[in-house]
C-alpha positions as CSV (number, residue, x, y, z in Angstrom):
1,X,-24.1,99.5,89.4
2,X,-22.9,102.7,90.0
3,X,-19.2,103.2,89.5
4,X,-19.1,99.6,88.1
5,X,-17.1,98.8,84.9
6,X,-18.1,96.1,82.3
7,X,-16.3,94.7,79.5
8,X,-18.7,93.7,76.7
9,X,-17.4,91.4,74.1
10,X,-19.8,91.8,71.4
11,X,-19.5,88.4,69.3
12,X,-21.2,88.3,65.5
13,X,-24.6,87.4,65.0
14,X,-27.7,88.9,64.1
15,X,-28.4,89.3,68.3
16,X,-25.9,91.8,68.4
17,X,-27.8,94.7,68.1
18,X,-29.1,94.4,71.5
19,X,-25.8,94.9,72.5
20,X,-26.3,98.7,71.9
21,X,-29.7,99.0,74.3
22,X,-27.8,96.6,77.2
23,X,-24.7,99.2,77.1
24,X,-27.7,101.9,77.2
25,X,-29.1,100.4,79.8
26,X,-25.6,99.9,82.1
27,X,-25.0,103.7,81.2
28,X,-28.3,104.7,82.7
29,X,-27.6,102.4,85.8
30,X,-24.0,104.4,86.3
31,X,-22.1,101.8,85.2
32,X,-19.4,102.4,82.9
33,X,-18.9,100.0,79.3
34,X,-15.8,99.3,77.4
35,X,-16.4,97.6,74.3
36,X,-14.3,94.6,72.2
37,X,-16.4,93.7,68.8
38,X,-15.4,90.6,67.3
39,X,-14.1,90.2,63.7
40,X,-18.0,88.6,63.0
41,X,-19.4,91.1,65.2
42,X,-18.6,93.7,63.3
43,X,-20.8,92.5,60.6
44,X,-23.5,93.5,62.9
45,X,-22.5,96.7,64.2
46,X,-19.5,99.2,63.7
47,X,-17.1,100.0,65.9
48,X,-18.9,103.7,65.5
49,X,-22.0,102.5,67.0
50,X,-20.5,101.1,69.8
51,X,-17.9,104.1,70.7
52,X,-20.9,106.5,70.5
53,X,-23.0,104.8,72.6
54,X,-20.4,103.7,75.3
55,X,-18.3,107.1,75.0
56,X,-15.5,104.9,75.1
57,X,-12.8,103.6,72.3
58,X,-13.6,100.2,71.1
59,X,-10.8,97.5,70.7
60,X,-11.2,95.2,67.8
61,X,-7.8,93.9,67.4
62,X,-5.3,91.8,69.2
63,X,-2.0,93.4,66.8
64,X,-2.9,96.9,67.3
65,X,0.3,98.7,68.2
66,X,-1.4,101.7,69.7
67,X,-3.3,99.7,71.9
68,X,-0.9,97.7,73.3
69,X,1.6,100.4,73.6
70,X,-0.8,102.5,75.6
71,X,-3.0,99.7,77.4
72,X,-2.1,96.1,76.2
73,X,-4.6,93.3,76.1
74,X,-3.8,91.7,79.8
75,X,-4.9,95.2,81.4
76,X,-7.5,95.7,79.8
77,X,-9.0,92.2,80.5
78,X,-8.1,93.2,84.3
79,X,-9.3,96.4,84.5
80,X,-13.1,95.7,84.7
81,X,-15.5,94.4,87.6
82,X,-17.3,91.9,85.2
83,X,-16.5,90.8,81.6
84,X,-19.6,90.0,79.4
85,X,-20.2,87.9,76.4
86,X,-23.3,89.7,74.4
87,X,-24.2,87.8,72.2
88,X,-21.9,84.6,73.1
89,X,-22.2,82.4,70.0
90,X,-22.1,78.8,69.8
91,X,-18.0,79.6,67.9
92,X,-17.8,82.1,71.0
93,X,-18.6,79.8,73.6
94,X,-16.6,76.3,71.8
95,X,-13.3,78.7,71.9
96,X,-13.9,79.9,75.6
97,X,-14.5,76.1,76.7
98,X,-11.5,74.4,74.6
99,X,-9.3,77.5,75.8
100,X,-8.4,79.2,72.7
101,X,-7.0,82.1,72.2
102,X,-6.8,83.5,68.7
103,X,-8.4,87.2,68.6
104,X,-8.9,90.0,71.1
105,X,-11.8,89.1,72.7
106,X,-10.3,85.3,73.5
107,X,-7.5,86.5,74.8
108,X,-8.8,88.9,77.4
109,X,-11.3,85.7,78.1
110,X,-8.3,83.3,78.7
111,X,-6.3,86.1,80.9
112,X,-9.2,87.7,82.8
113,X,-9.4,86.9,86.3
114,X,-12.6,88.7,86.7
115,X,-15.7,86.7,86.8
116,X,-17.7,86.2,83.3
117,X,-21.2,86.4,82.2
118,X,-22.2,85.1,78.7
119,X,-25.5,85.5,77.5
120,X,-26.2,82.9,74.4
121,X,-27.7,83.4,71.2
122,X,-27.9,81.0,67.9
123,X,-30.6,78.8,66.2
124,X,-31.9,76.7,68.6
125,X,-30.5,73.5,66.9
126,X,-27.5,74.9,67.3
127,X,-28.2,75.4,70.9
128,X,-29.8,72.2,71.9
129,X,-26.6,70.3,69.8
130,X,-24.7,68.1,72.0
131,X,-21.2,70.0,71.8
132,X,-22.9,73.2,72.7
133,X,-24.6,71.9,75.3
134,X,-21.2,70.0,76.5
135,X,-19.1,73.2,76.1
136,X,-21.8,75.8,78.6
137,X,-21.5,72.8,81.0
138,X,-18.1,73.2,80.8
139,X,-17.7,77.0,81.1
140,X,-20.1,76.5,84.2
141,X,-18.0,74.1,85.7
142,X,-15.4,76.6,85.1
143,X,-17.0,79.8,86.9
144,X,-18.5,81.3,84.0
145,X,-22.3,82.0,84.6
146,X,-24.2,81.3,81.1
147,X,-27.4,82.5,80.7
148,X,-30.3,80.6,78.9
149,X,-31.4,81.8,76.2
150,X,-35.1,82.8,75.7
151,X,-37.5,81.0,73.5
152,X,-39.5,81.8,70.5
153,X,-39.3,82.7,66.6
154,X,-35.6,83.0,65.6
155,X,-34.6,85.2,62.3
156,X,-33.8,82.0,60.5
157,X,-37.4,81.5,60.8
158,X,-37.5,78.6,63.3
159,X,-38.7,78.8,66.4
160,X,-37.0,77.4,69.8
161,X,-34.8,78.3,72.6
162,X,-31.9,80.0,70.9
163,X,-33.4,84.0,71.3
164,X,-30.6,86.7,73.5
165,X,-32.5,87.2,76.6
166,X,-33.6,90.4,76.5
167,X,-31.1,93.5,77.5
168,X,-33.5,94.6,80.9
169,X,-33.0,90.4,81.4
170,X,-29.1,90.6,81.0
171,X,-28.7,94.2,83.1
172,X,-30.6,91.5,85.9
173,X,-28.2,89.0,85.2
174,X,-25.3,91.4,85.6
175,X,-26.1,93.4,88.7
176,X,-26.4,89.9,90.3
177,X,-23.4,88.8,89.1
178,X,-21.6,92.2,90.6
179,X,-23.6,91.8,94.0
180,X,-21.7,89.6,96.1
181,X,-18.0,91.4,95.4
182,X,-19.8,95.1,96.4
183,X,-16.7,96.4,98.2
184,X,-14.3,93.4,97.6
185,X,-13.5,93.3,94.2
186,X,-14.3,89.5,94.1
187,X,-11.8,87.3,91.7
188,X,-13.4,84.8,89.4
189,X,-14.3,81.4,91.8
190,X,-12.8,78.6,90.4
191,X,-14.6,75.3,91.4
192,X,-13.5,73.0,94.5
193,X,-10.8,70.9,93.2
194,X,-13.0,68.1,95.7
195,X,-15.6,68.4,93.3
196,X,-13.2,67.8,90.1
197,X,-13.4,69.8,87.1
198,X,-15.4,68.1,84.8
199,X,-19.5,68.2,84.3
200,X,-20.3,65.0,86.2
201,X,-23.9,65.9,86.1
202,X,-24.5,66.5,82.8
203,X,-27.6,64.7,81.5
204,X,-29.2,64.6,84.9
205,X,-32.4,66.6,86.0
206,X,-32.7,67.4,89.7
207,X,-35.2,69.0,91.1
208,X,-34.5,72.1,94.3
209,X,-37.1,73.2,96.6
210,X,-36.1,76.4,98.1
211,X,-37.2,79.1,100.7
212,X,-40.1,79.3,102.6
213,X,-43.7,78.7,101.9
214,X,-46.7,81.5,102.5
215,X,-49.9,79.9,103.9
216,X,-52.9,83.3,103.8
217,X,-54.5,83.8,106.6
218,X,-56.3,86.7,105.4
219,X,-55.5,88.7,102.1
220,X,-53.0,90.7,104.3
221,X,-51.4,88.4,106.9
222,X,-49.8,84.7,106.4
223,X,-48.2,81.9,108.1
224,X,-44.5,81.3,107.1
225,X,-41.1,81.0,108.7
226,X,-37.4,82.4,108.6
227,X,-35.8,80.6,105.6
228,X,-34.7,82.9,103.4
229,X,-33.4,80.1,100.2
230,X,-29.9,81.2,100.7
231,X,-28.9,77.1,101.3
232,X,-31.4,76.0,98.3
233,X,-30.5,78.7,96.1
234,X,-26.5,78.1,96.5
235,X,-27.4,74.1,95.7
236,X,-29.4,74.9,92.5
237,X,-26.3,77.0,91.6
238,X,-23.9,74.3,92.6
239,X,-25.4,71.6,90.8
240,X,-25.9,73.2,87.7
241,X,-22.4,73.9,87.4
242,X,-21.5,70.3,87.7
243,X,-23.6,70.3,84.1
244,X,-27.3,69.5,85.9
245,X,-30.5,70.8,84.3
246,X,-31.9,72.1,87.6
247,X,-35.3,72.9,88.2
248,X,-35.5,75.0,91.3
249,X,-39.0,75.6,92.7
250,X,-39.1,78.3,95.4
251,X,-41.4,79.8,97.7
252,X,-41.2,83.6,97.9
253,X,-37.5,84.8,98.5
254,X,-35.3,88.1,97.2
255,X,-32.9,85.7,95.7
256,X,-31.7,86.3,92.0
257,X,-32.3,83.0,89.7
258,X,-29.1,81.0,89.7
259,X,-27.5,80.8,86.0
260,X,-29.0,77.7,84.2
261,X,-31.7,76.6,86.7
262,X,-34.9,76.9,85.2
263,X,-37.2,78.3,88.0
264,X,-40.7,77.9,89.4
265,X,-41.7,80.4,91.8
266,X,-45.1,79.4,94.2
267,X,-46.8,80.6,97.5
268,X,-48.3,77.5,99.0
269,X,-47.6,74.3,100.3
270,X,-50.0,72.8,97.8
271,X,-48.7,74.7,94.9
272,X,-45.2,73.5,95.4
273,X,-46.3,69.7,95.9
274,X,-48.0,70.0,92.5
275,X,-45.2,72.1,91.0
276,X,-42.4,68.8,92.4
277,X,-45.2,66.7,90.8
278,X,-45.1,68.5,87.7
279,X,-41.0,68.7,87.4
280,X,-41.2,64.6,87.5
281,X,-39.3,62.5,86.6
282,X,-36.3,63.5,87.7
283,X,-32.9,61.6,88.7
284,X,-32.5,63.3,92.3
285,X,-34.4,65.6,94.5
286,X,-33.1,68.2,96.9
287,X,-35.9,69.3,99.6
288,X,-34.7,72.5,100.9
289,X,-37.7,74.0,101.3
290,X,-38.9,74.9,104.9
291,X,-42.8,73.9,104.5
292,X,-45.5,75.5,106.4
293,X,-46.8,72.2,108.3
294,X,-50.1,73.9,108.9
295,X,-52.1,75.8,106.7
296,X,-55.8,77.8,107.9
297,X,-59.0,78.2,106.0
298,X,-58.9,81.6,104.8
299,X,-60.7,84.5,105.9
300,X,-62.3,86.5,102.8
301,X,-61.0,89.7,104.1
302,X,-58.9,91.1,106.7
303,X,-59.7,90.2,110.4
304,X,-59.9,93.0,112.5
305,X,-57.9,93.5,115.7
306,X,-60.5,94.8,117.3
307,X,-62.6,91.6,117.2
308,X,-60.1,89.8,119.3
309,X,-58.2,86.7,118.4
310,X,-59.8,84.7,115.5
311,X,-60.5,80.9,115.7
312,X,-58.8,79.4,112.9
313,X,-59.2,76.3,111.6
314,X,-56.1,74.2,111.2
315,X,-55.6,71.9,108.8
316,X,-52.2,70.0,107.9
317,X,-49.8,70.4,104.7
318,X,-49.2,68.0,102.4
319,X,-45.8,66.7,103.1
320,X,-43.7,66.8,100.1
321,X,-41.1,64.4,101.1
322,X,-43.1,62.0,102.2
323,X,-45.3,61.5,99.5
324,X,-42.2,61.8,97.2
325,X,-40.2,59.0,99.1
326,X,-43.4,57.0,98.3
327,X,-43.7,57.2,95.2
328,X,-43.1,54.1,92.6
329,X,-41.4,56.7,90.4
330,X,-38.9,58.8,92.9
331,X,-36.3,60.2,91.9
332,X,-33.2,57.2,92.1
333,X,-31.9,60.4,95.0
334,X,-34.1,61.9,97.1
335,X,-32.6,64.4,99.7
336,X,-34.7,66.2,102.7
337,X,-33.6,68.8,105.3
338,X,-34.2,68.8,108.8
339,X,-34.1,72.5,110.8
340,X,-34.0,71.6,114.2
341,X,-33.1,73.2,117.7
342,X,-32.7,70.1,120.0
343,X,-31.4,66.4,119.6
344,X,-30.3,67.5,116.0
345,X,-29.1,64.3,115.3
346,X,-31.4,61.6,116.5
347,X,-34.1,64.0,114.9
348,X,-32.9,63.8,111.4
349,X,-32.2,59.7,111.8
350,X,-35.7,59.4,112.7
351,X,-37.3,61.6,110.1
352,X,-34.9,60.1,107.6
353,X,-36.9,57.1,108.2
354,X,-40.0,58.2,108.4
355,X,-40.0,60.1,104.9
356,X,-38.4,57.7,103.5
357,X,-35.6,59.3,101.9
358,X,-32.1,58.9,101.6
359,X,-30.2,61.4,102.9
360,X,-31.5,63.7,105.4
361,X,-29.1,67.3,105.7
362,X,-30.1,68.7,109.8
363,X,-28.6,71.6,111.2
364,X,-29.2,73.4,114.1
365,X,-31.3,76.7,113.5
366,X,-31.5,77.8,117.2
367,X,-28.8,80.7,116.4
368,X,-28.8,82.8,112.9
369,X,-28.4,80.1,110.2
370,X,-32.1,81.1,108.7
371,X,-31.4,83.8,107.3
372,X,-27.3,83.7,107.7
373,X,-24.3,83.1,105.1
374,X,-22.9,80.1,106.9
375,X,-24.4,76.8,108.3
376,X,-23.0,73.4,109.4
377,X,-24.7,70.3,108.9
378,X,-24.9,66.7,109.5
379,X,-25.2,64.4,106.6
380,X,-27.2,61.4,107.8
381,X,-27.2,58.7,105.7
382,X,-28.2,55.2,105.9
383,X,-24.6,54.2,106.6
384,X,-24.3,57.0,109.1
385,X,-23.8,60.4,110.5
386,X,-21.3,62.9,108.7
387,X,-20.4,66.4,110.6
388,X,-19.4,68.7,108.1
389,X,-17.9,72.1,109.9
390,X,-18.9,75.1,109.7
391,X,-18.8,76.7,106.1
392,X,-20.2,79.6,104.1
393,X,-23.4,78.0,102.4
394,X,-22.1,78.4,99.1
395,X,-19.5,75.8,100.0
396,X,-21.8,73.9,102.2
397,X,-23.3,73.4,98.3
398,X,-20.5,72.5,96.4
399,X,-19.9,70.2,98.7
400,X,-23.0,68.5,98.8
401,X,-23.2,68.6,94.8
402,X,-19.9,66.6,94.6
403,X,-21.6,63.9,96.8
404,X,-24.5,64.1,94.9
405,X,-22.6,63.6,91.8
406,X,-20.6,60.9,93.3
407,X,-24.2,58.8,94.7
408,X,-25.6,59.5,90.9
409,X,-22.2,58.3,89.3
């Protein structure tokens, strides 16, 4: 974060507070914070507060003549790398989705062109209300990555999901959000007009398998293969801004938690079949995963090189697809990937029959794809085969989410 610049909107609820340790926290990373309190922030914490710990002024009104004289609002909501909403209120939140503009900080919202990262806080039946939940599926749909919010015993005295994550959670959140425009100055991504602009998932609960698996052959080596989650991870993201609850379920992988998807992380073959079984039921499923086919009894400690190659014993995987595609209770969508490096297409009509699945998404890995930014598929279907061309992954997933939310329609 060094040399970064955030503007923190502090909006008014008890949370706020923690808005002084996260600016304490982007400080110590080398960031830089410039702070907007809200009218009902300020009931919180002072203007004082804020300008001492940021070392900055704080702006806390849209008709200050000295401020607008020396800066005005529409530079100010330009001149940072990331704008943050901390706490974003369910008030907060209804105003950014419905486009209002009536203070400071909804202003610099409406006319930033820099991405945006809230991070909610409110009761939890405030949270989990149907409008809430209606307007974060619309400010994902919109570009705006929206945290979810922690669970446990509230101030009201209730207990739920409703908590601010906490600060070390959001300076995560944030340094993601900053990675991918590290020397580009990236402009907020509106979504693929293909895809339409409205939450078309909302309501449904997919379920993303992503990276590779880690099969121990000793405590210190393991079988396992190139993916590195890229593709699944960029679908998760995809699909839950179309409004999805996504439950993503990865294998071991780098890759910051896409905004919204609630994550599972495993090792093993076997712990990711259980963890599928676990997320059931579920309206569609999106197999990313590459699987270890082949998993070997364990040695207890670490085989020597000295002894020579060991005999391992070889025993198969459980395949996930499969046994999903079987099931009397699949999801009404159920998606597989096929990595291949030779008849691509005949390989991914044969194992779209064999798994019983739907849709089968094959590529061919013989160059850098594992591992890469871009790939380019063939969506084979029942009805046929679709070449899609070559395209970063991220809009590989949009693209597939809009069909998704077309088949689920």
């Amino acid at each position: 974060m060094q040399g970064k610049r955030i503007l923190l909107i502090v909006g008014g609820g008890i949370a706020a507070y923690k808005a002084c340790e996260l600016i304490r926290l982007i400080r110590k990373e080398g960031g830089s914070v410039r702070c907007v309190l809200t009218k009902a922030g300020e009931q919180f914490v002072t203007p004082m507060t804020l300008a001492a710990l940021s070392e900055q002024e704080v702006h806390t009104s849209l008709w200050s003549l000295k401020d607008e004289v020396e800066m005005g609002h529409i530079q100010l909501s330009r001149q940072a790398d990331l704008v943050v909403v901390c706490p974003a209120t369910a008030d907060l939140m209804a105003k950014m989705a419905a486009g209002i503009a009536d203070d400071l900080a909804t202003t610099l919202l409406l006319a930033t062109d820099k991405p945006v990262l809230a991070a909610p806080a409110m009761n939890v039946r405030m949270w989990l209300h149907p409008a809430t939940q209606r307007n974060v599926a619309r400010l994902r749909a919109d570009g705006v990555t929206v945290l979810e919010p922690d669970e446990g015993e509230m101030a009201c005295g209730e207990y739920g999901r409703g908590r601010l994550p906490e600060p070390a959670a959001i300076l995560e959140a944030i340094q993601s959000a900053l990675a991918p425009s590290e020397g580009e100055g990236r402009r907020r991504e509106w979504p693929s007009p293909s895809l339409g602009t409205n939450a078309r998932l909302t309501g449904k609960h997919i379920i993303v398998t992503a990276g590779p698996t880690h099969e121990a052959i000793d405590p210190v080596r393991v079988i396992a293969n190139r993916s590195s989650g890229k593709q699944g991870y960029a679908i998760a993201e995809a699909l839950t801004a179309l409004g999805a609850r996504v439950t993503l379920i990865s294998g071991p992988t780098s890759l910051a938690t896409p905004s919204g998807a609630q994550r599972i992380d495993v090792q093993t073959a076997a712990q990711m079949e259980h963890a599928v079984d676990q997320a059931l039921p579920a309206d569609a499923a999106i197999l990313v995963a590459a699987v270890a086919d082949w998993r070997v009894e364990t040695a207890p400690s670490k085989l020597k090189k000295s002894a020579g190659p060991p005999d391992l014993n070889w025993m198969p995987n459980p395949d996930i697809l499969a046994l999903l595609g079987a099931r009397a209770d699949r999801p009404r969508l159920l998606v597989g990937f096929a990595a291949e490096t030779d008849n691509v297409v005949a390989e991914a009509q044969a194992k779209r029959v064999r798994k019983g699945c739907d849709w089968i998404v094959a590529n061919d890995v013989s160059g850098d794809v594992m591992g890469g930014d871009t790939n380019e598929i063939h969506l084979v279907t029942q009805d046929g085969v679709e070449h899609w061309d070559a395209a970063s992954k991220a809009d590989v997933a949009r693209r597939l989410a809009g069909r998704i939310a077309d088949a689920l329609a």
